[in-house]
C-alpha positions in Angstrom: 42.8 -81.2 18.8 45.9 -82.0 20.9 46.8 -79.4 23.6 46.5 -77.0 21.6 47.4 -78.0 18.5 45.2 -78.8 15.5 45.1 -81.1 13.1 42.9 -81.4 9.5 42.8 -84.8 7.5 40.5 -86.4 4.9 37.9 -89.2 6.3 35.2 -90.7 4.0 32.7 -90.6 6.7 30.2 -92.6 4.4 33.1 -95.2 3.7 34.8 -95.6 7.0 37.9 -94.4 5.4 40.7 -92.4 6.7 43.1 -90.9 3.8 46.6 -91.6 5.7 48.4 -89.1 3.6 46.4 -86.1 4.5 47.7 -86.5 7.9 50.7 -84.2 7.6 51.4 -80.8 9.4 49.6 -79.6 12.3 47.0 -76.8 11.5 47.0 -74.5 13.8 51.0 -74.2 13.8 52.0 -75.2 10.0 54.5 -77.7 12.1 55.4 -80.4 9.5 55.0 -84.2 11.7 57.8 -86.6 11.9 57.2 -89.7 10.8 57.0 -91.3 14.4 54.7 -88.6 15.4 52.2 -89.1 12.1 52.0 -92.8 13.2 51.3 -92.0 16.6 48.6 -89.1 15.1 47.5 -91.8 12.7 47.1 -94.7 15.7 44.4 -92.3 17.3 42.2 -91.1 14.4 41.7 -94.7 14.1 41.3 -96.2 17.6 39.0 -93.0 18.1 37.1 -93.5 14.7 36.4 -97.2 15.2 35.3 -96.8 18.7 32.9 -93.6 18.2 31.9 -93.6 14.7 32.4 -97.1 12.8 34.1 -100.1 14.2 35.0 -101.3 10.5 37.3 -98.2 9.2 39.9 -98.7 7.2 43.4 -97.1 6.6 44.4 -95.9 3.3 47.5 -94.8 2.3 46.5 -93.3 -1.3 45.3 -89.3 -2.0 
């Protein structure tokens, strides 16, 4: 959640793996991201993955 927008992606929680194409539209408006703002989405799942949940995660780009 971002104000009050949604989001849903794919994470491999077993894997430390975050599925960068599934990070697309916002949920809870259907708003398709830029690609500035997907980054910026993308920078935070991360930072916020590695610091809570497993400091070894790992971007992929493939769905």
């Amino acid at each position: 959640m971002e104000n009050e927008k949604g989001l849903i992606c794919t994470i491999d929680a077993a894997h430390g793996a975050i599925f960068t194409r599934s990070i697309k539209q916002w949920d809870s408006t259907g708003k398709k991201m830029s690609r500035k703002e997907r980054i910026r989405v993308t920078g935070l799942i991360e930072k916020y993955y590695r610091e809570f949940y497993n400091p070894t995660v790992v971007l992929i780009d493939d769905y």
